[in-house]
C-alpha positions as CSV (number, residue, x, y, z in Angstrom):
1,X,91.3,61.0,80.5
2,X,89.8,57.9,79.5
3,X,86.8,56.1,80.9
4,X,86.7,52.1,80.8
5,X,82.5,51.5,81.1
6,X,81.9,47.5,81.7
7,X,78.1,47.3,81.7
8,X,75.6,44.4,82.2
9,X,73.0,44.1,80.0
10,X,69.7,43.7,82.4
11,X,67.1,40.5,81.0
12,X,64.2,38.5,82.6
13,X,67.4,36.0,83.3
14,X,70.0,38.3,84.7
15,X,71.5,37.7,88.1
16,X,74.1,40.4,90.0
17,X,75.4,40.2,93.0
18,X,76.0,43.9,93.8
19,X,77.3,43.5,97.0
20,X,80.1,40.8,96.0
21,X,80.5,43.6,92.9
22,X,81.0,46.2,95.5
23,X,83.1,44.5,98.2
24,X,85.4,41.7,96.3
25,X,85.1,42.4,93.0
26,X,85.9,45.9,92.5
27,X,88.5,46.6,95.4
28,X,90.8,43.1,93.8
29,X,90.2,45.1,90.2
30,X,91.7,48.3,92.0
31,X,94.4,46.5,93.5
32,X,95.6,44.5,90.2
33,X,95.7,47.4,88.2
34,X,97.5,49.9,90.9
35,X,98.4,53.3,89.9
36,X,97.4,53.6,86.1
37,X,93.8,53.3,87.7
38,X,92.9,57.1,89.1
39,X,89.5,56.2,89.6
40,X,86.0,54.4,89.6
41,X,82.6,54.2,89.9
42,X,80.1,51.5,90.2
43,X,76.5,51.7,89.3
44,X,72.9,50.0,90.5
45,X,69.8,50.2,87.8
46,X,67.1,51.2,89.1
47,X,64.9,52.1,85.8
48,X,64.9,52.6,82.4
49,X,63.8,55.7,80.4
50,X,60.1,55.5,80.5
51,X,58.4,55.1,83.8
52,X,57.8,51.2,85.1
53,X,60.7,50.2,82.3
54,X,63.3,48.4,84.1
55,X,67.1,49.3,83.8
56,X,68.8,48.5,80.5
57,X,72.1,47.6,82.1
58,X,71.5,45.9,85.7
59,X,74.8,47.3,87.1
60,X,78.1,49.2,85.5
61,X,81.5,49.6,86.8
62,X,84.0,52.4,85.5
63,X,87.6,52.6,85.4
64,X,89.2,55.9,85.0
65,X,92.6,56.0,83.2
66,X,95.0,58.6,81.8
67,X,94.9,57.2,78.4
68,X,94.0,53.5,76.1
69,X,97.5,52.8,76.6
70,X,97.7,53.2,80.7
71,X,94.4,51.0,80.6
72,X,95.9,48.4,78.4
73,X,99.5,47.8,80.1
74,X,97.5,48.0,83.5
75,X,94.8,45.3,82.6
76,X,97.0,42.9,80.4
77,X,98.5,41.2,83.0
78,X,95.7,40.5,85.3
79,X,93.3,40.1,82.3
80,X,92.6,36.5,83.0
81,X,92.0,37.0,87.0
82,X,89.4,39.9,86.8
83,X,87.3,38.3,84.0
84,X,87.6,34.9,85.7
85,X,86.0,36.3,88.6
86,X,82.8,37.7,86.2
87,X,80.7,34.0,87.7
88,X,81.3,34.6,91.1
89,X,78.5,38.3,90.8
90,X,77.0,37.3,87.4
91,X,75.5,35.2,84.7
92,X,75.1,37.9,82.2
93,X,78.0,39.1,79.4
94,X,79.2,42.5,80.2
95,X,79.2,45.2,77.2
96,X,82.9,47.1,77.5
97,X,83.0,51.1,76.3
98,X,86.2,53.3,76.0
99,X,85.1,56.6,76.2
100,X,87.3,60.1,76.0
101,X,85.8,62.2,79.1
102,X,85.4,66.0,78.1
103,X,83.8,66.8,81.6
């Protein structure tokens, strides 16, 4: 299993709109990429490492796939959509990660 991590770098600048994130966003990702996506999870910073530090990514979402391959057949299609919708929550440039899970 594979793990798709899109994370938002947090700044003095950075705007998210978790709720739009949570309630448009996410469920339109789920439904463009259908099966080959067996799961997610979306998450809120609340603080960095060292006590008062803030978060160093303001929010993540992961995608949870079989393999590279079901991830890139599922999200080639609707590529253009689901980054075109990144203004509506955002103004920050999310980081991507593929991970392999082991856990």
């Amino acid at each position: 299993m594979i793990k798709v991590s899109v994370m938002y770098p947090n700044n003095a600048d950075a705007k998210f709109d978790i709720d739009y994130y949570v309630k448009s966003h996410m469920p339109m990702v789920k439904g463009k990429l259908g099966p080959a996506l067996k799961s997610m999870a979306v998450e809120h910073g609340l603080a960095g490492g060292a006590p008062g530090a803030p978060p160093a990514f303001i929010a993540m979402g992961h995608l949870y796939f079989d393999s590279v391959d079901a991830f890139q057949t599922a999200f080639g299609p609707p590529s253009a959509e689901i980054l075109a919708d990144i203004p509506n929550y955002t103004n920050t440039q999310p980081v991507l990660q593929i991970s392999d899970v082991k856990l």
